[in-house]
C-alpha positions in Angstrom: -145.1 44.2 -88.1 -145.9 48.1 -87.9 -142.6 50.1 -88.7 -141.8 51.0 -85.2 -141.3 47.0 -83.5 -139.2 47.0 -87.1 -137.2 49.7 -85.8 -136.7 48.6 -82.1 -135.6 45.0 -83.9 -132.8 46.2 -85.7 -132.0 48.8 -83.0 -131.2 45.9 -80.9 -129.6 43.8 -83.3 -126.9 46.7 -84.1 -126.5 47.0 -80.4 -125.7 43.2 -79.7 -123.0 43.5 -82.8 -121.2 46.3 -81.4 -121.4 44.8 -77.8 -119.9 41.9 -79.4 -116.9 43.4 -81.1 -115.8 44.9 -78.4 -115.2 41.5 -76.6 -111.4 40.8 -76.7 -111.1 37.4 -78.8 -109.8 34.5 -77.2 -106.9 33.2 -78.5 -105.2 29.7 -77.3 -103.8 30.0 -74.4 -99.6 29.0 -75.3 -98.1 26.1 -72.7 -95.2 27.9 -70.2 -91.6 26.9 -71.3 -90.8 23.8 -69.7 -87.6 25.5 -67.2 -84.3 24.3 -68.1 -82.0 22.9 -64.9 -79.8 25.6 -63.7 -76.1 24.2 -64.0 -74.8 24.5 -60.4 -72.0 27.3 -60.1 -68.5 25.5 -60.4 -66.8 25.1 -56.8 -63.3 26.3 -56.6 -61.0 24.4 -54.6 -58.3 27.3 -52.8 -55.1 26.0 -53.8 -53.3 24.4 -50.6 -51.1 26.5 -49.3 -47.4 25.3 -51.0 -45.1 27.0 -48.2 -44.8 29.3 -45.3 -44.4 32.2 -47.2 -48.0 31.5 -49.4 -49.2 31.3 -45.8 -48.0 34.4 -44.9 -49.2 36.5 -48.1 -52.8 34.4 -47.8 -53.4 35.5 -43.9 -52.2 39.2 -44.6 -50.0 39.1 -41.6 -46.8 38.2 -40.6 -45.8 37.3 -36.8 -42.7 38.3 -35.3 -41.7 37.5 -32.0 -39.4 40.1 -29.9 -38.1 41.7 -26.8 -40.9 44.2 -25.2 -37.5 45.5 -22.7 -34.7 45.0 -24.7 -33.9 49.1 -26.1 -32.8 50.4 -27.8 -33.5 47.4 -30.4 -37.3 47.1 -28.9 -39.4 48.0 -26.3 -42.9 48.5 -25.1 -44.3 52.0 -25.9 -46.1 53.4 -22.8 -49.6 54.7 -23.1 -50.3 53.4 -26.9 -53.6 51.9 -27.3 -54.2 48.6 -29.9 -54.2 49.9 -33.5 -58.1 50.1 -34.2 -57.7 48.8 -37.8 -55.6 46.2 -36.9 -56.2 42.6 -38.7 -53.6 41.1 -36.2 -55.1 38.5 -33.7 -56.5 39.9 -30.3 -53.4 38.1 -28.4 -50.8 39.8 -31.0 -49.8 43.6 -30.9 -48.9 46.0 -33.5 -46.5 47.9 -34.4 -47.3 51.2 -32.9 -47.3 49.9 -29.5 -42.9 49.2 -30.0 -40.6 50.7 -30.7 -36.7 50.2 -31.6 -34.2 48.9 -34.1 -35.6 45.2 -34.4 -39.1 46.9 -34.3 -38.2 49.3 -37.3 -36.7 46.5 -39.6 -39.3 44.3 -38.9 -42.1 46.5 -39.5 -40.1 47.6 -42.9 -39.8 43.9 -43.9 -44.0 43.1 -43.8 -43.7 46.4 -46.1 -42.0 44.8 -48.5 -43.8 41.4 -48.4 -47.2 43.5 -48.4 -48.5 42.3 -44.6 -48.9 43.6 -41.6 -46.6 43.6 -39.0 -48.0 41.7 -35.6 -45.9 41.4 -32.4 -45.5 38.4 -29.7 -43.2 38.5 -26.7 -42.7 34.7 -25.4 -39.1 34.0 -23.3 -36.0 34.0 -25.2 -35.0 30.4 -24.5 -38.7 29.5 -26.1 -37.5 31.5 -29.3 -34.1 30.0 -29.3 -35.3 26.3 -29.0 -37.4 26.1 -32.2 -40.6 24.1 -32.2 -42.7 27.1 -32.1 -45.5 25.6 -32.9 -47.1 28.1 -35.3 -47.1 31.0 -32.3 -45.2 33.1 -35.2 -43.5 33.2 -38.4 -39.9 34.8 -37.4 -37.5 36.4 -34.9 -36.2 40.1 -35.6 -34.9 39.9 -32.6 -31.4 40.9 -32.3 -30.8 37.0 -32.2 -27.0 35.6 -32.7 -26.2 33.2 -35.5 -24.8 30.2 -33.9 -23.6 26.1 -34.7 -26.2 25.5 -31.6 -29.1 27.7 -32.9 -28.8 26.5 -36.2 -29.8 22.7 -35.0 -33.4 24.4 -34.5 -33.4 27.4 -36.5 -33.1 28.8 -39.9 -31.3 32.1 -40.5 -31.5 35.0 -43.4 -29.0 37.5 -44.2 -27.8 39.2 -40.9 -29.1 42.7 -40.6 -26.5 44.2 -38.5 -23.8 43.8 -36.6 -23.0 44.3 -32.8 -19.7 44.3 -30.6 -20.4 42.9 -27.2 -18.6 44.6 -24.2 -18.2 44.2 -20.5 -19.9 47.3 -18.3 -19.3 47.5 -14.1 -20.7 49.8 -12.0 -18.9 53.5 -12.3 -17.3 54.0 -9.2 -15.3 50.5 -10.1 -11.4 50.9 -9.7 -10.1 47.5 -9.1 -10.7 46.5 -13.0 -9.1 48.0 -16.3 -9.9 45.4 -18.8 -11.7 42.6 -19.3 -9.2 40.1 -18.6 -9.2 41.4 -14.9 -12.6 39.8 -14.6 -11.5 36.2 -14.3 -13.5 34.4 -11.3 -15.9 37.7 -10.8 -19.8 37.6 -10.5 -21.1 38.6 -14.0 -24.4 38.7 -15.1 -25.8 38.1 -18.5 -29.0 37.2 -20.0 -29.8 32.5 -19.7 -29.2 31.1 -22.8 -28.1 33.9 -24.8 -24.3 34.7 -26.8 -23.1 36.4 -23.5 -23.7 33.2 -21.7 -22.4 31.1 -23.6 -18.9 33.3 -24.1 -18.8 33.3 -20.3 -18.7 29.3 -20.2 -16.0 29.3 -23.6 -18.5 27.6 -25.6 -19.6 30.2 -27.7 -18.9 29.9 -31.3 -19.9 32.2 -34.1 -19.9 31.2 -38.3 -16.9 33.6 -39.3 -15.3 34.8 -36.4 -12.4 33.5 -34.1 -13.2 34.3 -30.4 -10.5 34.7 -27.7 -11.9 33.9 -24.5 -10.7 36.2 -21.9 -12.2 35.7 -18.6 -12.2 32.5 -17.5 -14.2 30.7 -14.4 -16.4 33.7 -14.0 -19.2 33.3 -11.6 -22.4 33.6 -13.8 -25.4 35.2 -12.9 -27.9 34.6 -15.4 -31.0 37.1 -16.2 -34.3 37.2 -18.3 -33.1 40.3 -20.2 -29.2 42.5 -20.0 -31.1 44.9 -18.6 -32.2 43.5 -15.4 -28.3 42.5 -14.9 -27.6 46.1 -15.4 -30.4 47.5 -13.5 -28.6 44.8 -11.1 -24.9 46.1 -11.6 -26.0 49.8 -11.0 -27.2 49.0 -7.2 -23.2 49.9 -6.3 -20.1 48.3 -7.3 -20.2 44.5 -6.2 -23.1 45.0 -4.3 -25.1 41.6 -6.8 -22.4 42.3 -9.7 -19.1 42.8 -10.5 -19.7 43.1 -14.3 -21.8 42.4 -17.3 -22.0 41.5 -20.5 -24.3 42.9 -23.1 -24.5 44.4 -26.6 -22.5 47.3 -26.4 -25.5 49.6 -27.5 -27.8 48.2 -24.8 -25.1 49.4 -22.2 -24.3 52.9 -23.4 -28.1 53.0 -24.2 -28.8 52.2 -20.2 -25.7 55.0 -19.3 -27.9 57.3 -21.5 -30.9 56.8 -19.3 -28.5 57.5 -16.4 -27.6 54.0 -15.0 -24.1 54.4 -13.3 -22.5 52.3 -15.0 -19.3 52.4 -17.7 -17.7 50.7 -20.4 -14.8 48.5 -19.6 -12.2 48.1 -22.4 -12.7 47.0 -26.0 -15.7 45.1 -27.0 -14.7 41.1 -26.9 -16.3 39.8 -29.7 -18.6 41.0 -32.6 -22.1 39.3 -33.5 -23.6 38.6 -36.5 -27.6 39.0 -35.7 -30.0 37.9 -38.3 -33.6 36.8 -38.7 -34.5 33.2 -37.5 -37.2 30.9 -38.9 -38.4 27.8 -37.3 -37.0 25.0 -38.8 -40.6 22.9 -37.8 -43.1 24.7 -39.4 -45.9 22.9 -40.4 -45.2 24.5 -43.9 -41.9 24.5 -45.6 -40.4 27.4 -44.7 -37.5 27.6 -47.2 -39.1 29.9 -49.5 -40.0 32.3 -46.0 -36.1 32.6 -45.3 -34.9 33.0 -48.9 -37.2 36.0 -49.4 -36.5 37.2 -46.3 -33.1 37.3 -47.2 -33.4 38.8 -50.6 -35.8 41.9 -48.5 -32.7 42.1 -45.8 -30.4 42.4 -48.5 -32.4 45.2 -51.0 -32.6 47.1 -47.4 -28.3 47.0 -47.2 -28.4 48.1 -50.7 -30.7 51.1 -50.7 -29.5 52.6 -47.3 -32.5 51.8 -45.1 -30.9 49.7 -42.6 -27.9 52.2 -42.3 -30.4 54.8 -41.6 -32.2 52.8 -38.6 -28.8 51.9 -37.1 -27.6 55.8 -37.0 -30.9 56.3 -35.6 -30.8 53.9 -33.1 -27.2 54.0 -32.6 -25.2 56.9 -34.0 -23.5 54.7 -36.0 -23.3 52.0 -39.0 -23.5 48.8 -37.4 -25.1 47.4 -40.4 -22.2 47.2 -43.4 -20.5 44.5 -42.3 -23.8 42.6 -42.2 -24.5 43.3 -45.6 -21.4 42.1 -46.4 -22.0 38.3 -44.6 -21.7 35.2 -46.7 -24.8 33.6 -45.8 -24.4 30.8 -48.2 -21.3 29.7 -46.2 -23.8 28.3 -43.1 -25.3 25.9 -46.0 -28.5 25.5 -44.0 -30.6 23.4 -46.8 -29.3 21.4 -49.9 
């Protein structure tokens, strides 16, 4: 072999080494992990819901019922549109669409629970009756403790006090107290205190009532102030009298009704919070916090200040002052 097919020999040899080191080296090829189960994540239960009140603080709301034309403790705001941000139910209002005593307290009462405040309207005897069915949580409505009520309902710490009076028309100058309105057409709201004084059945935790019109004619009305709306057509004309809250009169004088006072106010009520007594949750707990929120509002002033917005003057002491352990409404 001459020295140049040497040459191209080992030339190619060298050339076959390098192309061979460059290959990457094959190493064994490892078996995947085998994949472990995934533990499934752990299901928790929600509690049940123990009472009315964990109800309450679970759905964020609470639902009072009330008056929309009942002022100056509540009424329907004209012109207010739905609060956008509302988590109330679409068949519920809020708050800014009221306004009024009841309205004030109520909203100040979710406050303090941490809810919003939503509003229904149904009838007055539907409130009074119980059985509500889960429509809403509470009345702040201005509503009466009584023997009768208390078969249906539960009540908290009254928040204010009221004296109810007799109102005719203005140009009236036959009467000069109440007594002179024995066997007279007087009109009242169905089902309410006022009705139930004019037929001497009325009976109030606390007080003694002296009954002093007897065998009145009753004229009975969805709200006191249709009857006085009624009363202010002219002196006897569909009423000779009626019998309201003494701030809902002079209220209705204020918006220029011609109406007027007649004597002393003939009783005093005691109006509190009520709480169906057939929820479908226990609603013991819902009244006794209730009470406990009514009570911190005596004590720090806030329900005096509503009532000399409202009214002028404190119509809320006395309230604060009510035994409410006395009704013993549970064990």
């Amino acid at each position: 072999m001459d020295k140049k097919k040497l040459f191209l020999a080992i030339l190619i040899i060298a050339i076959m080494l390098v192309v061979t080191a460059c290959q990457p080296s094959e190493e064994p090829t490892e078996a995947p992990p085998e994949a472990t189960p995934e533990t499934p994540p752990e299901v928790v239960e929600p509690e049940p819901v123990a009472n009315k009140l964990d109800e309450i603080l679970e759905r964020g709301t609470i639902i009072f019922s009330t008056d929309p034309a009942y002022p100056p403790q509540s009424e329907v705001v004209a012109g207010v549109q739905r609060d956008p941000n509302t988590i109330c139910a679409s068949d519920q209002r809020t708050a800014n669409e009221f306004s009024g005593f009841d309205i004030d307290t109520a909203v100040e009462i979710a406050n303090r629970l941490g809810v919003e405040p939503c509003f229904v309207t149904p009838d007055w005897g539907i409130i009074t009756s119980g059985n509500w069915a889960e429509r809403w949580d509470i009345s702040i409505g201005s509503m009466t403790i009584t023997p009768e009520r208390m078969q249906n309902l539960y009540f908290t710490q009254p928040y204010y006090t009221t004296p109810a009076a007799f109102f005719v028309h203005e140009d009236n100058t036959t009467f000069s107290q109440p007594s002179d309105l024995s066997g007279m057409r007087i009109g009242a709201c169905s089902g309410c205190t006022y009705d139930f004084y004019l037929d001497g059945s009325l009976s109030i935790p606390g007080e003694v009532i002296n009954f002093v019109v007897q065998d009145a004619e009753f004229s009975g009305y969805d709200t006191d102030l249709t009857a006085l709306q009624d009363l202010a057509l002219g002196d006897g004309i569909r009423l000779d009298a009626v019998l309201t809250a003494q701030p809902t009169g002079l209220e209705a004088i204020d918006a220029d009704l011609p109406i007027k006072q007649l004597g002393e106010p003939v009783y005093f009520e005691y109006l509190a919070g009520a709480v169906d007594k057939f929820h479908r949750y226990d609603p013991i707990p819902l009244v006794e916090r209730l009470t406990e929120i009514i009570l911190d509002m005596h004590a720090d002033g806030t329900l005096l200040q509503f009532s000399q917005q409202y009214y002028g003057v404190d119509l809320t002491s006395a309230a604060g002052e009510f035994d409410v352990g006395m009704l013993n409404q549970w064990p």
